[in-house]
C-alpha positions in Angstrom: 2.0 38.8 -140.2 2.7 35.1 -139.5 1.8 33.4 -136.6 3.6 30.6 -135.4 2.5 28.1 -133.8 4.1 25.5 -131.2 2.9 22.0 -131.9 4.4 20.6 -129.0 2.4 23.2 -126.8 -0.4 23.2 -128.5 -2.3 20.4 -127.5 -1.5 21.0 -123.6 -2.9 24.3 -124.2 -5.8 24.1 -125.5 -6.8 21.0 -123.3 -5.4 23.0 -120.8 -8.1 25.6 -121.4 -10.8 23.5 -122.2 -10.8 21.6 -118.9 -10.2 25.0 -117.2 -13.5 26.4 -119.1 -15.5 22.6 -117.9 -14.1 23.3 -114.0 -15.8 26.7 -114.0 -19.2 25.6 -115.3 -18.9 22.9 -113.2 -18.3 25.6 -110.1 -21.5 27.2 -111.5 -23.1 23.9 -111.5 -22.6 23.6 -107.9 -23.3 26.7 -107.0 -26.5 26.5 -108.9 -27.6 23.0 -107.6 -26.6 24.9 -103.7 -29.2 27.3 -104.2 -31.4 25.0 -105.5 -31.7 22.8 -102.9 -31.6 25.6 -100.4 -34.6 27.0 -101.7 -36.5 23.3 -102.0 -37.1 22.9 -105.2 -34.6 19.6 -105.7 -36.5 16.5 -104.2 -34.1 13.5 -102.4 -33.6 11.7 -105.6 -32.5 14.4 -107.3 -30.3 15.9 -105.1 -28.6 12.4 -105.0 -28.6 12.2 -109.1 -26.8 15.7 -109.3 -24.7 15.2 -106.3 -23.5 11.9 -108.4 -23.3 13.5 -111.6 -21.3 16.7 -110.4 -18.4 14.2 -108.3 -18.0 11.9 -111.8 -17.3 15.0 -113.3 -14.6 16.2 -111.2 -13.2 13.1 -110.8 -13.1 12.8 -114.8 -11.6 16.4 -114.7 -8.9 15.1 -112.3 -8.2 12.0 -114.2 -7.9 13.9 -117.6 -5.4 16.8 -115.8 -3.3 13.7 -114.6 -3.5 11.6 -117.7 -2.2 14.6 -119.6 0.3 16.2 -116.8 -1.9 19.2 -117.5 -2.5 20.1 -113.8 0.1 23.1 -114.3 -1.6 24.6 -117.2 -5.0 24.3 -116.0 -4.1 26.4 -112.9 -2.3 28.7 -114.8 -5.2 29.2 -117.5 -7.5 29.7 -114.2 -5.2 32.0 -112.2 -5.1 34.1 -115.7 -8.9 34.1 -116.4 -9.8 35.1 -113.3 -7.1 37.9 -113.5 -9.0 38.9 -116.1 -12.6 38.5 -114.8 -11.0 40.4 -111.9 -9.9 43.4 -114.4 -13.3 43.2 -116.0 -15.5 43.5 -113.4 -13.3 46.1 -111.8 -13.9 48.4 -114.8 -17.8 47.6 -114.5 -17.7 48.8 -110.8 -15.7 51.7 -111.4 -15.4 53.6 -114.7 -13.5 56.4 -114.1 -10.6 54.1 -113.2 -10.7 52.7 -116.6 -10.6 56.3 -118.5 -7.9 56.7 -116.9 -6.2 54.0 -117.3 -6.9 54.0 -121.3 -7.1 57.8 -121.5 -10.4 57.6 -123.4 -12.7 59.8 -122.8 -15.0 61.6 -126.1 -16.1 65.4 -126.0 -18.6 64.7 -123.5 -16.2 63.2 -121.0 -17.4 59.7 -121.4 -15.4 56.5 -122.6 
């Protein structure tokens, strides 16, 4: 089997998911540093350090997305991941939705 590959797309792609995999660890960042300083355990400084640190980054993200005319593809790549996520987690919460939908199940009626 051969696999071809577009150059052309190629390197919008994968910068494409690469900046989409940064903006959700960023959005775990923040949520992180949230609870953090909900719960007191951030002092002033450091609350001022990470809120710093996490804007540079998105405005790095932004500028990279523009510089490449990437913005499509990273909202695309986004949309589909958490398509996925959504599938995922929906097969967690309920299983017998997924046997059906695969039509696996073993002897003993599990997947």
């Amino acid at each position: 089997m051969t696999v071809k590959i577009d150059e052309k797309n190629l390197k919008p792609g994968l910068l494409g998911l690469v900046v989409a995999l940064v903006e959700i660890i960023q959005e775990t960042l923040e949520r992180q540093a949230l609870r953090r300083m909900e719960g007191g355990r951030l002092n002033e400084s450091e609350i001022e350090r990470l809120g710093n640190a996490l804007m540079e980054l998105d405005e790095a993200l932004e500028h990279i997305k523009k510089e490449n005319g990437i913005e499509e593809i990273v909202g695309a790549i986004r949309n589909d991941l958490d398509r996925v996520a959504d599938e995922a987690v929906g097969k967690i919460i309920n299983p017998e939705k997924w046997k059906e939908e695969t039509g696996k199940v073993d002897k003993a009626g599990m997947i």
